[in-house]
C-alpha positions in Angstrom: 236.4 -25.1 -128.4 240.0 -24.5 -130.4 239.8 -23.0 -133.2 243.1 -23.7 -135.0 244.5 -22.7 -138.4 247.6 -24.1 -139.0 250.4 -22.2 -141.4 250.2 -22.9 -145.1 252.8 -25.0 -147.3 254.5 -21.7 -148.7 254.5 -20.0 -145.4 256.4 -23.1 -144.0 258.8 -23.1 -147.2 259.5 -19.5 -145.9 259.9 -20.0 -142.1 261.7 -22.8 -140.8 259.4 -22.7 -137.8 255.4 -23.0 -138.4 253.6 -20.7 -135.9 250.2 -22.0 -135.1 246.9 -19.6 -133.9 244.8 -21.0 -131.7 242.1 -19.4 -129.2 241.3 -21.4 -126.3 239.5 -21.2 -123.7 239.6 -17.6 -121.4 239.7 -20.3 -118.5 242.7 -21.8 -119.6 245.2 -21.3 -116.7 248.9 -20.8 -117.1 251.8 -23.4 -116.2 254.4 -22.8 -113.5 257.8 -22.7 -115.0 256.3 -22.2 -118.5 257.3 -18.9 -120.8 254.8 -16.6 -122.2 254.4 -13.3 -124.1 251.4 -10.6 -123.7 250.5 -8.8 -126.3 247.5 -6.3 -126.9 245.7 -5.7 -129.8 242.3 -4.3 -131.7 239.3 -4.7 -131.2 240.5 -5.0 -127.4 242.4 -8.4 -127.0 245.4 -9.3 -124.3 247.1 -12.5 -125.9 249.2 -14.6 -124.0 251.6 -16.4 -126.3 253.3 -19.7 -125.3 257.0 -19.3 -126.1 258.1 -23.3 -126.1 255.4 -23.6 -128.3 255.8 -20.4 -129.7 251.9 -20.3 -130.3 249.0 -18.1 -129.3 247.9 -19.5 -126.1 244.9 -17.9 -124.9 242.8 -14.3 -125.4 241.1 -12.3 -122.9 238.5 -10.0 -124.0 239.0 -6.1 -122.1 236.2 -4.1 -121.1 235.8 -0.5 -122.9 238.0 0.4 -125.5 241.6 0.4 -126.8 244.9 1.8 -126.5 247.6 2.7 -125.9 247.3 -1.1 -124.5 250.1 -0.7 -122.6 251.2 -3.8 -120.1 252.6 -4.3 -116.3 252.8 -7.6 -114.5 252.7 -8.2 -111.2 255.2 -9.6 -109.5 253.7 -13.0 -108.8 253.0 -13.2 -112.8 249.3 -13.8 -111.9 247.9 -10.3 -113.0 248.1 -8.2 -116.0 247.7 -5.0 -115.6 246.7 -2.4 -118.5 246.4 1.2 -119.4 243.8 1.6 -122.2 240.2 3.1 -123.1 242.4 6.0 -124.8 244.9 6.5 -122.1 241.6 6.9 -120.0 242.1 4.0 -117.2 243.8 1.1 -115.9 242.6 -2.5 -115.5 243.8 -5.4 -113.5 243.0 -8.6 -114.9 243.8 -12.6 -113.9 246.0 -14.2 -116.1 244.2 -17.5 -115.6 240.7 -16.5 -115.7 240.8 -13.3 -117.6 238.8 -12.3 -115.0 238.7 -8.5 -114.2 240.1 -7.6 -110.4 241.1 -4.2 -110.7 240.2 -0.9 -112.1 241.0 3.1 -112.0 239.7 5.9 -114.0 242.5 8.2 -114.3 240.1 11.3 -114.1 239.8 12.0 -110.2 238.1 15.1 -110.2 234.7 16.9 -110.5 234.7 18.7 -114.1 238.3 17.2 -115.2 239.2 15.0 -118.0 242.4 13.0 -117.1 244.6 10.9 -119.2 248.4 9.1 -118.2 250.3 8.8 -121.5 252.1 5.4 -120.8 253.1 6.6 -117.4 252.4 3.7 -114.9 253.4 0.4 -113.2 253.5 -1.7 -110.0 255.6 -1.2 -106.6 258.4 -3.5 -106.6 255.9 -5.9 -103.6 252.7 -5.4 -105.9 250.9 -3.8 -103.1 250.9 -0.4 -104.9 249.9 1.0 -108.4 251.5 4.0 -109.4 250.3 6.6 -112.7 250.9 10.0 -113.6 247.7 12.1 -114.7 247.3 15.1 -116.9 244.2 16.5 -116.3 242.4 19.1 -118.2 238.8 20.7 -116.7 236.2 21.1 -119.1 234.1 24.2 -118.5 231.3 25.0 -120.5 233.0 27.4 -122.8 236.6 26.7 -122.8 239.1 24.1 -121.1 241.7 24.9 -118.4 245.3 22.2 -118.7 246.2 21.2 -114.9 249.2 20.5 -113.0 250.3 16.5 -113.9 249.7 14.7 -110.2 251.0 11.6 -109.2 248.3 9.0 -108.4 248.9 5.8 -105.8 246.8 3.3 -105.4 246.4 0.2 -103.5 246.0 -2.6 -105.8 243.5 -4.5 -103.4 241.4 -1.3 -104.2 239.3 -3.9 -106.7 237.1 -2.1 -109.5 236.6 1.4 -107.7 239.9 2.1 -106.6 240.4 6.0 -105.7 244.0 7.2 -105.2 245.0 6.8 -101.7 248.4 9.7 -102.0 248.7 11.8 -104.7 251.8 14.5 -105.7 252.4 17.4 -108.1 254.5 15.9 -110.6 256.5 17.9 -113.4 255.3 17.6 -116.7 255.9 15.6 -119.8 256.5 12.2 -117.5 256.4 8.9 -119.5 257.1 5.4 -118.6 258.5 4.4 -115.2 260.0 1.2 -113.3 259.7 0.9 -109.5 263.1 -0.1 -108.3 263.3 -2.8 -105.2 264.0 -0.9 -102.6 261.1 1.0 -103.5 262.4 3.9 -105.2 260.4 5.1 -108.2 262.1 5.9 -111.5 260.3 8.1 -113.9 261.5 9.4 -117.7 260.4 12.5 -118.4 262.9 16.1 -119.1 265.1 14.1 -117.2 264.9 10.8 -115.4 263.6 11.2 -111.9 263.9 9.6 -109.0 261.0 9.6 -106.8 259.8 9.4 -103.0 256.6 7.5 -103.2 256.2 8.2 -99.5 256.8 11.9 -99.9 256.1 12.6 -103.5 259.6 14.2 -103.8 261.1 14.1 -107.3 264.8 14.6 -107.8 266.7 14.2 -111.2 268.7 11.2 -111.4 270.2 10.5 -114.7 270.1 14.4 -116.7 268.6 14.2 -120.1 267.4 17.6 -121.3 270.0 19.0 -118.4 272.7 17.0 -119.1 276.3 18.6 -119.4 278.5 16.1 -121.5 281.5 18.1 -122.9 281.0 18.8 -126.7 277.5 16.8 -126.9 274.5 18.2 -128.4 271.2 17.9 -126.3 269.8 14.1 -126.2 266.6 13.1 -128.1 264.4 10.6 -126.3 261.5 9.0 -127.7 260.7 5.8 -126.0 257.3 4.6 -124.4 257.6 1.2 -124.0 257.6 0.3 -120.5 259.2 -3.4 -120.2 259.7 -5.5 -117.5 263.1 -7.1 -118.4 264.9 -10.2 -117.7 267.9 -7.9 -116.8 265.9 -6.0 -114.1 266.6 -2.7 -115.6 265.2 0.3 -116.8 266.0 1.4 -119.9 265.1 4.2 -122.6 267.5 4.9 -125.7 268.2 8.3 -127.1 270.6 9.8 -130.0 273.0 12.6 -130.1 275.5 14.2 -132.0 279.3 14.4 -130.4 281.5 17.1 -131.6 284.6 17.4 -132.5 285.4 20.7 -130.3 284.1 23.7 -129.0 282.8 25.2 -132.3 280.4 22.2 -132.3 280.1 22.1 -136.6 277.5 19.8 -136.9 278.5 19.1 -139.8 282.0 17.4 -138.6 279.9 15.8 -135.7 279.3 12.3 -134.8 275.6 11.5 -134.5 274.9 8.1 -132.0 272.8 6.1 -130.5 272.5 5.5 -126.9 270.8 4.2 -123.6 270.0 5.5 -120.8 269.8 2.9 -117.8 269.1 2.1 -114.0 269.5 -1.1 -112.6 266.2 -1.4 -110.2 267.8 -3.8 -107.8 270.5 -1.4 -107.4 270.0 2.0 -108.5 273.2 2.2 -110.4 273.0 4.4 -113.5 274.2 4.6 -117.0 274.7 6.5 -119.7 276.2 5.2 -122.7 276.8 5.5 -126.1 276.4 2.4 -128.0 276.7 3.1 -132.2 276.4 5.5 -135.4 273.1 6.9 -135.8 272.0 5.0 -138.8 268.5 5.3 -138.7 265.5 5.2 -136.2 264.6 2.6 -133.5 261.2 2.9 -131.8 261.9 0.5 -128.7 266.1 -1.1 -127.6 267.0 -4.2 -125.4 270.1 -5.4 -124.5 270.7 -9.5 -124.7 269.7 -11.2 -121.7 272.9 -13.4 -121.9 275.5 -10.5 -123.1 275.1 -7.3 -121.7 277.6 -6.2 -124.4 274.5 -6.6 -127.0 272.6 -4.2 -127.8 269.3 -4.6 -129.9 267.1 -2.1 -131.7 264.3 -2.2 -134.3 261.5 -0.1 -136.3 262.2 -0.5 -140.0 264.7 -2.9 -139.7 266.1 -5.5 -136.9 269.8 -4.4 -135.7 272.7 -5.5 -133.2 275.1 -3.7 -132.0 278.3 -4.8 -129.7 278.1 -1.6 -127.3 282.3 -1.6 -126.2 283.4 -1.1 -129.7 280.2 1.1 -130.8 279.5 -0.6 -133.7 276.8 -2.3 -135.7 277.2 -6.0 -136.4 274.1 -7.4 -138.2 271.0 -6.3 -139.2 268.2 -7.6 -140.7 265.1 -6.5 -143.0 261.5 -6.0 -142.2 258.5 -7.4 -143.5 256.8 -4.2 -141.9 258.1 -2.1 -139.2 257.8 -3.3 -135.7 257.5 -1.1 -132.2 258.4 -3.3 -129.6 261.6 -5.5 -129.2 261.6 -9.0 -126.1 263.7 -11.1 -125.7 263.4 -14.7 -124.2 265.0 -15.5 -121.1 267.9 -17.3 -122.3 268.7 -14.9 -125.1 268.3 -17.2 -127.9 265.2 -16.0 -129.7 263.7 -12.2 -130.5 260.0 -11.3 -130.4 259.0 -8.6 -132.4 255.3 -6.9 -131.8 253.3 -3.7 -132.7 251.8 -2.2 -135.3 250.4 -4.8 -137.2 248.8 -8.1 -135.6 251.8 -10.6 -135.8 254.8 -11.4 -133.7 257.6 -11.5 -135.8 260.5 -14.3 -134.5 264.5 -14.1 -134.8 267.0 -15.8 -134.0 269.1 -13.6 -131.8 272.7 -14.7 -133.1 272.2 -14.9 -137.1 268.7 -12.2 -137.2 267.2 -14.5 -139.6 263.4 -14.8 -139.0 262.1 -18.1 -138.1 258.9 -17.6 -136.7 255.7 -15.7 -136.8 252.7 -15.4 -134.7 248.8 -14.1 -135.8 247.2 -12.7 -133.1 243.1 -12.5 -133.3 242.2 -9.6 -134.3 243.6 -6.0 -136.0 246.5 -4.0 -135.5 248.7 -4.2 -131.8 249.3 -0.8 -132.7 251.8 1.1 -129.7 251.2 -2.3 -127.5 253.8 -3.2 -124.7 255.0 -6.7 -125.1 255.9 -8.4 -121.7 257.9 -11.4 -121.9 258.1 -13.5 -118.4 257.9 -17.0 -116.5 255.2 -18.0 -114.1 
């Protein structure tokens, strides 16, 4: 049965669109050529939102527990796949059915606790399922911190899967994007690229190394792993540029930027794209102008990335983690922390849309935007 509760009179005075939440059926199956969003949310929810209707279209319950709740598609668009249970294991589960199809524990080994903090995704085939572990064993009167490994699997593995190859890794490795000729790219000190075959790991865009002329050292925080309409990989970081050797900070210029790969590719980028302002969690550029650049947490921003400057930006309700675009460039979603999806129009940033998902807080969730 639908349950449906439709937006109040003042809501719709507010918005000039009228979101709608609706639960249906776990059985209801997605449409080919149709647009959706996932979400995640408490108490262990993934939402799949229709964006022509821009409604909540259906709810799959997960097994075990929450977060981070972070998201990877496969290829095909059939099967979501999801780190959670406290950064504890990965689960594969059918879009249509919400049935479950896959799962890995990320601890391995006898005595060790294991956890991969955001750090996974799919081969560019699907055929492969690729995380970064950090385990720590648990003897009886104190705990030993091991090397970081990375883990592949098969994804045909079903609900035992065991790690068919696994690496050393380096530490303090986050989010990564498999590029199409196979090639994975990992963020971590620096972005690496990586040998799945071999395990080999070779810096390919310097972050904590890098050596621009009279720049300070980057800061990176950024572990939202999207799937984009571009194709890219992308993570931002700030900076401050100096004005010459001496490096004053305080005659610096402190700006935003991006890091980026293109995975079909493996061209990179590095690029300054505004003033430091104030804080963005997550960044996208526009599907339909590359030039655009788009970043939120407290506040909804746009910047025009050749000129370095901010044109528009809009205020918050609440702060938001995670910034999608749809796949002409028209609209904005906006999800995390709390349990709505926030709508803007891409050109003017005025809001005119909002989505309740069931449930509590999305929290640090990965919102996937994609067509099946």
């Amino acid at each position: 049965m639908l349950r449906i509760n439709a937006c109040g009179l003042a809501a719709s005075a507010l918005l000039s669109v009228c979101s709608l939440s609706v639960l249906a059926d776990e059985n209801t199956v997605l449409q080919n050529g149709h647009e959706y969003m996932l979400t995640t949310n408490y108490p262990n929810n993934l939402n799949v939102i229709d964006l022509k209707t821009d409604s909540l279209y259906k709810t799959c319950k997960l097994p075990d527990a929450f977060g981070p709740g972070t998201i990877q598609l496969s290829p095909d668009r059939k099967t979501a796949y999801v780190l959670n249970n406290h950064y504890a294991d990965i689960y594969g589960v059918e879009l249509d059915s919400c049935k479950q199809v896959f799962h890995a524990s990320i601890t391995q080994q006898p005595g060790e606790k294991a956890r991969s903090m955001f750090a996974f995704t799919l081969s560019h085939d699907a055929k492969e399922l690729y995380t970064v572990a950090n385990p720590t064993l648990m003897l009886n009167d104190h705990y030993e911190v091991q090397p970081p490994r990375l883990d592949v699997y098969t994804t045909d593995a079903g609900m035992s899967a065991k790690p068919v190859r696994s690496f050393p890794a380096p530490r303090q490795l986050t989010i990564m994007q498999s590029g199409d000729d196979g090639t994975l790219y990992v963020a971590g000190a620096d972005i690496y690229k990586v040998n799945v075959k071999t395990g080999k790991f070779d810096v390919l865009i310097p972050s904590r190394h890098w050596k621009r002329p009279n720049y300070s050292a980057p800061d990176v925080l950024y572990v939202w792993n999207q799937q984009t309409y571009r194709h890219d990989f992308s993570l931002l970081y700030t900076t401050a540029k100096f004005k010459d050797k001496k490096q004053d900070p305080a005659t610096a210029e402190n700006l935003y930027g991006l890091f980026s790969i293109d995975l079909k590719t493996g061209k990179t980028e590095t690029t300054d794209f505004g003033p430091l302002t104030e804080i963005y969690f997550s960044g996208m550029r526009s599907p339909k102008d590359p030039n655009l650049m788009y970043g939120v947490l407290n506040r909804l921003a746009k910047y025009d990335i050749k000129q370095k400057k901010l044109l528009q930006s809009a205020n918050l309700d609440h702060s938001y983690y995670c910034i999608s675009f749809n796949k002409d460039g028209s609209k904005i979603y906006l999800a995390g922390t709390f349990n709505d999806v926030a709508i803007f129009d891409a050109d003017s940033l005025k809001q005119i849309g909002s989505i309740k998902m069931p449930g509590g807080d999305m929290a640090i969730t990965t919102a996937q935007v994609f067509i099946r």
